[in-house]
C-alpha positions in Angstrom: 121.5 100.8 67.9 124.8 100.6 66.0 128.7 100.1 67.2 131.8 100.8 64.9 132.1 97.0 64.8 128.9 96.3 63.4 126.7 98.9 62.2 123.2 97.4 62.0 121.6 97.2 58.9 119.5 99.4 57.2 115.8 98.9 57.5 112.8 100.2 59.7 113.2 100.0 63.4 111.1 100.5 66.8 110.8 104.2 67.7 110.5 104.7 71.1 107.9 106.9 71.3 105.7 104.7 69.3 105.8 103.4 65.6 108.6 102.9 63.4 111.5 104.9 61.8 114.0 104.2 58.9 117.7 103.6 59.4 120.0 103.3 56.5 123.0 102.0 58.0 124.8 105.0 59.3 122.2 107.6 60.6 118.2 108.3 61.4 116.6 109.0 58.6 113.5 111.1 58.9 110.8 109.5 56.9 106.9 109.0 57.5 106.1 105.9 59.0 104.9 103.4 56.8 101.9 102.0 59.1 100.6 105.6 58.9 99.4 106.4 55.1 100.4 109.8 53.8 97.2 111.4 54.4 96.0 112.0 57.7 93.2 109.0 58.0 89.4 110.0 59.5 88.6 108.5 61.8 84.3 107.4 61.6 82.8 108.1 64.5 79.3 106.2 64.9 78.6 106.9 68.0 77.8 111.0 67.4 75.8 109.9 64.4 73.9 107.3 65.8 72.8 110.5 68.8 72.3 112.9 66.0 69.6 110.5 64.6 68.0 109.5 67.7 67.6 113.3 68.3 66.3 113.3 64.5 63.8 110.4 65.2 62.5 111.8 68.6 62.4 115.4 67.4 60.3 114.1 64.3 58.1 111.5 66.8 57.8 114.4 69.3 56.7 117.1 66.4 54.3 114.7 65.1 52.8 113.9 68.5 52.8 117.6 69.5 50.7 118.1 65.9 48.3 115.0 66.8 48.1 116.3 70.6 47.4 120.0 69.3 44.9 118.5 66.6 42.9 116.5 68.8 42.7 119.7 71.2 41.6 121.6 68.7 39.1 119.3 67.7 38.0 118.7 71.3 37.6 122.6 72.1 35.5 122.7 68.4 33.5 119.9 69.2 33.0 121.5 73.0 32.4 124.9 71.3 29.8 123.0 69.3 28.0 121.6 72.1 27.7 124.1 74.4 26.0 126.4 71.5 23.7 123.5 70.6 22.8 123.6 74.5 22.0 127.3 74.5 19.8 127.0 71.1 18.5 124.1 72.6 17.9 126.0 75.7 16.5 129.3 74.1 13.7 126.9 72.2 12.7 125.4 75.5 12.4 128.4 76.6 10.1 130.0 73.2 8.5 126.6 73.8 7.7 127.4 77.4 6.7 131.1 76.8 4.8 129.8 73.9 2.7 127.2 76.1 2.4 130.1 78.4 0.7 132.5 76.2 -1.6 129.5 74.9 -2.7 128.9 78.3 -3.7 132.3 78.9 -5.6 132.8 75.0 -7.1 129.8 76.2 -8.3 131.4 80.1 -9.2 134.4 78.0 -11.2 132.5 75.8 -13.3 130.8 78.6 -13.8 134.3 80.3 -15.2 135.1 76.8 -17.3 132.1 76.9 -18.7 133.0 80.1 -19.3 136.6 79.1 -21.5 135.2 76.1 -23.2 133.2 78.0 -24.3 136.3 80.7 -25.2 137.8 77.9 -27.3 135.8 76.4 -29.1 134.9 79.6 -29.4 139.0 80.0 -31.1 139.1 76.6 -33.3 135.8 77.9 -34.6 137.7 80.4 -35.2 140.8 78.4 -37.6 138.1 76.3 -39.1 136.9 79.3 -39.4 140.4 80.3 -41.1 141.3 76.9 -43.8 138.4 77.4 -42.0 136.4 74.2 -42.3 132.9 76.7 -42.2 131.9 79.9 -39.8 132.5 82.6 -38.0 132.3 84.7 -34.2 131.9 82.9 -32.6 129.5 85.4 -29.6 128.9 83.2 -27.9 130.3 79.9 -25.0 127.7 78.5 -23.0 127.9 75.2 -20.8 125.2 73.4 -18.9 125.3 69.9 -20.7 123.6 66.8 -18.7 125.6 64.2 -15.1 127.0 64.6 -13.4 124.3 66.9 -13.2 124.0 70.8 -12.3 127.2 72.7 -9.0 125.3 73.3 -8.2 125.1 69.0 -6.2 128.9 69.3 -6.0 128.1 65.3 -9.3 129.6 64.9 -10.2 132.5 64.8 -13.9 133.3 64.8 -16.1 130.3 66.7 -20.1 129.6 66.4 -21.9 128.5 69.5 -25.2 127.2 70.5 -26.4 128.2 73.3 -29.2 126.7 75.8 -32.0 128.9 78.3 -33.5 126.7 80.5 -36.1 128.0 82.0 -38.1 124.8 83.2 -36.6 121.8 85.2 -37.8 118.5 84.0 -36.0 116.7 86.7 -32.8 113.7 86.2 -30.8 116.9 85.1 -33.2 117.8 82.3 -34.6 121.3 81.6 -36.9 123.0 78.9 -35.6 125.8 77.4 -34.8 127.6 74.3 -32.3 127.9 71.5 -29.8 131.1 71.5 -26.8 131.5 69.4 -23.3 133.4 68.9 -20.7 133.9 67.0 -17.3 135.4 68.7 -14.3 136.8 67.0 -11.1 135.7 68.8 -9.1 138.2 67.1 -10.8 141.6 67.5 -12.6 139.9 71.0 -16.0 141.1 69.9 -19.0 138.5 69.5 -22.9 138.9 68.3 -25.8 137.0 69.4 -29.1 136.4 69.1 -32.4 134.6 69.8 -32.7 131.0 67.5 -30.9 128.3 66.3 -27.2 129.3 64.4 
């Protein structure tokens, strides 16, 4: 950069591999560049921050919809859980209900058997009357019916009073003459009493 004739001045020059160096009028002096600072500068790179947070913000976002998702299942299998056993009470009182019903409906056959076993025997015991010369024959019917104790169809009671009715003479339009019979039956131990008269 220099000839013997006229050395160049001292000052900072053009290096050629990039930035500057110092010459002090005879020789190459080997100083630190002055565009550089003494310490080494950081360079602030945005760009692997700004993918570190997005990875923050979508790992939070995607634990907090993974929770909500998981929740909600949850919540969906309790409220399934709940359901189905409401269904199988539901279904097991139907079916109480049912058996229930099924059993009435047989206390209630029973209890009309019953009726009609009263009734044969108070028509035997008729006869034995007629038989004995008490009044006239012949029995044509015997018939019974509740007046104390509830239908045979109220399975809440236990012991029923009937009146019963021995026809023995036809008066026509579905009429007959008879006599009064009664009887008492006890639904729970199936026994019953009757007897000639009026309850």
């Amino acid at each position: 950069m220099s000839t013997e004739n006229s050395p160049a001045p001292a000052g900072w020059y053009p290096n050629p591999d990039g930035g500057q160096r110092y010459w002090d009028g005879r020789a190459w002096l080997d100083l630190p560049d002055p565009d550089q600072s003494s310490a080494p500068k950081r360079k602030f790179r945005k760009k692997p921050i700004i993918v570190a947070l997005v990875i923050l913000v979508l790992a939070v976002v995607g634990g907090t919809v993974s929770w909500k998702v998981n929740h909600d299942a949850q919540v969906a299998a309790q409220v399934a859980a709940a359901e189905e056993a409401a269904d199988r009470e539901a279904e097991r009182i139907a079916e109480e209900v049912a058996a229930q019903e099924r059993r009435d409906e047989a206390e209630r056959a029973s209890r009309m058997l019953s009726v009609a076993n009263i009734e044969s025997s108070v028509e035997e015991m008729a006869n034995e009357h007629v038989g004995e010369g008490m009044y006239d024959g012949p029995v044509l019917s015997a018939t019974c019916s509740p007046v104390n104790g509830g239908s045979t169809d109220n399975l809440n009671e236990t012991t029923t009073v009937f009146e019963c009715f021995v026809g023995t003479e036809e008066l026509g339009g579905g009429r007959m003459r008879g006599y009064k019979y009664h009887a008492t039956m006890n639904w729970t131990s199936g026994e019953f009493t009757y007897g000639f008269g009026a309850p």
